[in-house]
Every structure is written in C-alpha cells, then in structure tokens.
C-alpha positions as CSV (number, residue, x, y, z in Angstrom):
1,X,0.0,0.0,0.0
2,X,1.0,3.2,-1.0
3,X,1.8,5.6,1.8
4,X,2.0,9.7,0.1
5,X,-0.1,12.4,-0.1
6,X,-0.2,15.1,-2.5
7,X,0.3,19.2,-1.5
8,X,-1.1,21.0,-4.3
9,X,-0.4,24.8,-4.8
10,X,-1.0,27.7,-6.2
11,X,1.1,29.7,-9.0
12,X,-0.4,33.0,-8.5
13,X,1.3,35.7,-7.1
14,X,-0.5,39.3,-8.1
15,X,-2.7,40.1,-4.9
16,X,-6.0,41.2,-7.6
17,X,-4.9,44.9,-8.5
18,X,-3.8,45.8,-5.2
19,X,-0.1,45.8,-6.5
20,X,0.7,43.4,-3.5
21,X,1.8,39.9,-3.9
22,X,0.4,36.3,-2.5
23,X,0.9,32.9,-3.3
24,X,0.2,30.0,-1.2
25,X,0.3,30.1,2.2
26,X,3.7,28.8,3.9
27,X,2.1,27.4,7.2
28,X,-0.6,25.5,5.4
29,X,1.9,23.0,3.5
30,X,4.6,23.3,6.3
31,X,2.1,22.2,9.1
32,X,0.6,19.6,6.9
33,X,3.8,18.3,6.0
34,X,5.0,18.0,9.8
35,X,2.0,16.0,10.5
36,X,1.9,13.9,7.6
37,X,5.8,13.0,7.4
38,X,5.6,12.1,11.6
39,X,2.4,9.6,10.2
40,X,4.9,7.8,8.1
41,X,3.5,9.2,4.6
42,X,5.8,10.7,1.7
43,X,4.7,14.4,0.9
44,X,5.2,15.6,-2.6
45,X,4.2,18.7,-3.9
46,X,2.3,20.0,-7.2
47,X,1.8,23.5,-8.5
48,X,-0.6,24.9,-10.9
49,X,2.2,25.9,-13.7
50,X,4.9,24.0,-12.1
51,X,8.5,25.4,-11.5
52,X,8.9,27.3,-7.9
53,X,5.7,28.2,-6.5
54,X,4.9,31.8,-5.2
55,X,5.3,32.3,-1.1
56,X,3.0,34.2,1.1
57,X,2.7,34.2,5.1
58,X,6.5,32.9,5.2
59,X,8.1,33.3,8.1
60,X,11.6,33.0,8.9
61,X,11.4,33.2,12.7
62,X,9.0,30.1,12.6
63,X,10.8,26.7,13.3
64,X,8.3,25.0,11.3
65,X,8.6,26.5,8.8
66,X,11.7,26.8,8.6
67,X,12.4,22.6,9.0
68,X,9.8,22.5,5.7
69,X,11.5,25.0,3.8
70,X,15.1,23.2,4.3
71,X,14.2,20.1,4.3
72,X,16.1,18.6,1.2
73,X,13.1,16.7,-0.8
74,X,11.0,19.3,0.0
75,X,13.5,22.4,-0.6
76,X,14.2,20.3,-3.8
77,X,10.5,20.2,-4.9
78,X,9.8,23.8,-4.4
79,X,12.9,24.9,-6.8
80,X,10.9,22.7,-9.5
81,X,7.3,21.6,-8.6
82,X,5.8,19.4,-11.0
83,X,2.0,20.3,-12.8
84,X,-0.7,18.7,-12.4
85,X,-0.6,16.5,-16.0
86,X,2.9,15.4,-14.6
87,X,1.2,13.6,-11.5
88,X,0.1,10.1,-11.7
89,X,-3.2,10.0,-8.8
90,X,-3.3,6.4,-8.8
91,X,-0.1,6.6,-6.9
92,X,-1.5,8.7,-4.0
93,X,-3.6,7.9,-0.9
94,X,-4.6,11.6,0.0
95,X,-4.7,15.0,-2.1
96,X,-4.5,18.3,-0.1
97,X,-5.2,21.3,-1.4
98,X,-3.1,24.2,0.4
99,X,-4.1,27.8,0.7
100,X,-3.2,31.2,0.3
101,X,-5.3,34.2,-1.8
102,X,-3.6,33.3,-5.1
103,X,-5.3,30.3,-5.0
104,X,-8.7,32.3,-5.7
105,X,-7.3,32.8,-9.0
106,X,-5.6,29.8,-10.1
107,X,-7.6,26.7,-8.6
108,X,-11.0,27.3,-9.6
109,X,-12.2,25.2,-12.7
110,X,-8.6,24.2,-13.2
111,X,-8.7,20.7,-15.2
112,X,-5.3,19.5,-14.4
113,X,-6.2,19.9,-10.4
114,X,-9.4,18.7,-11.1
115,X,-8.6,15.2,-13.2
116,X,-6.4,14.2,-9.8
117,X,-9.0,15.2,-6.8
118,X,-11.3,13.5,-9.0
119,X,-9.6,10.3,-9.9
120,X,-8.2,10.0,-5.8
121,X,-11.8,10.4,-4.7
122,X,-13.7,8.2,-7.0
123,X,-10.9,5.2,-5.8
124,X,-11.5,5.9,-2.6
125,X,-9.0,8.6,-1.4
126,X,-9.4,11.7,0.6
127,X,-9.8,15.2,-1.0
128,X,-8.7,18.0,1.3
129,X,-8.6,21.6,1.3
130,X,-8.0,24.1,4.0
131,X,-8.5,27.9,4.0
132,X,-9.0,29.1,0.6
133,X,-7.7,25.7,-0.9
134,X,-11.1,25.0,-1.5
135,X,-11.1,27.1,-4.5
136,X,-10.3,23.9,-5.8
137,X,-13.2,22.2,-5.3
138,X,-15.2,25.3,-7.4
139,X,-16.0,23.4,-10.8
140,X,-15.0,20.3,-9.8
141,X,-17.1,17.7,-11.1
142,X,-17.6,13.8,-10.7
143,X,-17.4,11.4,-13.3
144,X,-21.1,11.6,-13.3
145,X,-21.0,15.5,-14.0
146,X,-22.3,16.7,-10.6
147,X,-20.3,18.9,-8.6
148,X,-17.7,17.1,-5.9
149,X,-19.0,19.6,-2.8
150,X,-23.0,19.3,-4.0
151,X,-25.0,17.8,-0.8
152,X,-21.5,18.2,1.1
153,X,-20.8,20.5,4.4
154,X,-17.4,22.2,3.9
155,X,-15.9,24.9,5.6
156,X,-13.9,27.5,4.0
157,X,-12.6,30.9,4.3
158,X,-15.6,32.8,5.7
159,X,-17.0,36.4,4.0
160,X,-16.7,37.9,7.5
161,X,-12.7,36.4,7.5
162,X,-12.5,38.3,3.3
163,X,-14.2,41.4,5.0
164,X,-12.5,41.1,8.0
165,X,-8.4,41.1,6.4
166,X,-10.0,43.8,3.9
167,X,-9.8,41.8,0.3
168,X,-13.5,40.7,-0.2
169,X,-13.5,43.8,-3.0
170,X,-10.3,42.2,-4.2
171,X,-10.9,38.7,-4.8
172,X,-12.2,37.3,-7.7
173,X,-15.4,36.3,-5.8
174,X,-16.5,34.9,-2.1
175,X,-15.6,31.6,-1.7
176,X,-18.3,30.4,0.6
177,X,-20.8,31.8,-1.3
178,X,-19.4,30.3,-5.0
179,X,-19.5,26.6,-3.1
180,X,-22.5,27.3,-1.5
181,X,-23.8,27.6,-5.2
182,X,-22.6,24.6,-6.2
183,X,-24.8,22.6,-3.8
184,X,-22.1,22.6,-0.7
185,X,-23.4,23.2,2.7
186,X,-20.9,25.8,4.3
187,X,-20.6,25.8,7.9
188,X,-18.6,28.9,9.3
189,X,-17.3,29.2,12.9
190,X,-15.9,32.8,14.5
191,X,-13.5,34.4,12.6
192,X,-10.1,33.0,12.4
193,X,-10.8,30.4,15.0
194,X,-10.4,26.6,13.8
195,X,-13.4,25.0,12.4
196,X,-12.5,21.4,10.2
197,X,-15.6,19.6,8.6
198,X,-15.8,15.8,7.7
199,X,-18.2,14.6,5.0
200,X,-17.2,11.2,4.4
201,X,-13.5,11.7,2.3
202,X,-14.2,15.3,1.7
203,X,-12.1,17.1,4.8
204,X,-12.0,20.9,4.6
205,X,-10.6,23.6,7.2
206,X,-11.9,27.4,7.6
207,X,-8.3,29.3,8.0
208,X,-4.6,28.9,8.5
209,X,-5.4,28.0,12.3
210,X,-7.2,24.8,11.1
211,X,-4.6,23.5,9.0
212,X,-3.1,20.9,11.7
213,X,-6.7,19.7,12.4
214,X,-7.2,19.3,8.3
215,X,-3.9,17.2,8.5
216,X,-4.3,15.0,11.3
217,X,-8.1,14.4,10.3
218,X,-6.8,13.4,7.3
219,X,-4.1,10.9,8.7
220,X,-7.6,9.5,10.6
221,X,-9.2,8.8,7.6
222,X,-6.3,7.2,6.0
223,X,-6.1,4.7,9.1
C-alpha cells in the first residue's frame, strides 16, 4: 500500500490589483507536512504551472517553517514543482489542497487539479482543502458530472474572515458563497478560530489555524 499524499499549490502571485503579492500560504503546507511526514507518509508537492511556487505568510522566525523549507526533498520540490498532468493520482492515498489568496485565482475550474482530486476520490481517497484551498473544489465535477461539494458541508474561508483582512472587494469572488452555489453546505465558525468539517472523504478547514486539524483528520481517515 501506498503511503504519500499530495500538496497541491498555487502559482499565483498578483494580490488582484492591489499591486501586492500572495501565493500560497507557507504554514498551510509546512504544518501539513510535519503532521503527515511524523504519520509515516511521503509528501510531494504539485503546482498549478509548475516550477517554484509563489510564497506568502513565510516566516523566517518560525521553526516549522523553517524545518519544511530546508528540508532537502521538500526544498528540492519547491525549486521545480511538478503540474498537475505530470502527477500520476493512482499513486497517491490523499490529495490536499493548500491555501493562500492566489489560490482564488488559479484553482478554480482548473482541469489539471481537477482530473487528480477526481480520480483520488472516485478510488476511494481523501480530498482536502483548507483555507482558501477549497477554491479547488469550485468546478470540480464527478465522473457523473455533478459537482464534488453538491449535498457536502465544507468549511472554508468565511465572507466575515475576506471582510475582516480587507480583500472581499479584491478577490475574484467569495468563496463560501461560490460553493454554497454549487450545492455545498458551508458551515462557518468565529473568525479565524479553527473550524474542520468531515463529509465522508471530503475534509475541509476554515483558516490557516485549522490546517493541523485538516492534516491530522486526514491521517484518521487514511487509518
């Protein structure tokens, strides 16, 4: 039996028009990593165009982070992530999808990300997303045509968390809202406080704080 999960991220690094920049959020792959790599599983990383993946919330000062950053297959990975059409998802038990605000722009209705949560859920793996990873579940469709999240509860980035760091005006739209529309259930907890929802094998988390519960309820559902 296999033993690796994916780390999927995003490639975009303009912050909207605000002439700042994003990319996916250090914590939310670091944290993972640490819990998944102490479960005994290989974590490899894929990107949306490949190559080196744009960095927000890094933080040097952080031990954590700093352990994922330098740790050779991972420090390795990030100098030349593979895409999405590079990635065999036969190969892997779990698929998470990382956040940060560039995701907003590159994960939805992406078919690359979408052919490998699909194919790892429909043979029985876990598709996870925490923050605003679950942009990646916006479009996503079964083999069947209907939207992964439809019927599902999910958590996600809230519109009072958007409103609340000052980018709802800057992102491309609200993410609870767009899933909500595509049949999801979305259940919000108090701003930036951790909230992780199970629905079977799809495992979702509201905000960087819920990323280690994401993780380890992932490990749970792998065991």
């Amino acid at each position: 039996m296999s033993k690796r999960i994916l780390i999927a991220l995003t490639s975009h690094a303009a912050l909207g028009s605000t002439g700042r920049g994003t990319g996916f959020y250090v914590d939310e792959a670091a944290v993972p990593w640490e819990v998944f790599t102490a479960a005994g599983y290989q974590v490899d990383l894929v990107s949306v165009a490949g190559g080196v993946p744009p960095r927000d919330g890094e933080d040097q000062a952080d031990p954590l982070q700093r352990r994922f950053l330098t740790d050779e297959r991972i420090a390795a990975q990030l100098a030349d992530t593979p895409t999405p059409e590079q990635i065999v998802p036969d190969t892997y038990d779990a698929i998470l999808f990382a956040g940060g605000h560039g995701t907003m722009w590159d994960f939805p209705d992406n078919p690359g990300l979408a052919r490998l949560a699909r194919t790892l859920y429909e043979r029985g793996g876990v598709v996870a997303a925490v923050c605003h990873g679950p942009a990646a579940l916006v479009g996503l469709t079964l083999s069947d045509g209907s939207y992964l999240v439809a019927g599902k509860k999910v958590a996600a980035f809230t519109n009072a968390e958007e409103t609340a760091v000052g980018l709802a005006e800057v992102v491309p739209f609200l993410l609870a809202d767009r899933l909500t529309a595509q049949g999801a259930t979305h259940v919000p907890a108090d701003n930036f406080t951790v909230q992780v929802v199970i629905d079977g094998r799809l495992i979702t988390g509201q905000n960087p704080a819920s990323a280690r519960n994401v993780a380890e309820a992932i490990v749970a559902a792998l065991n």
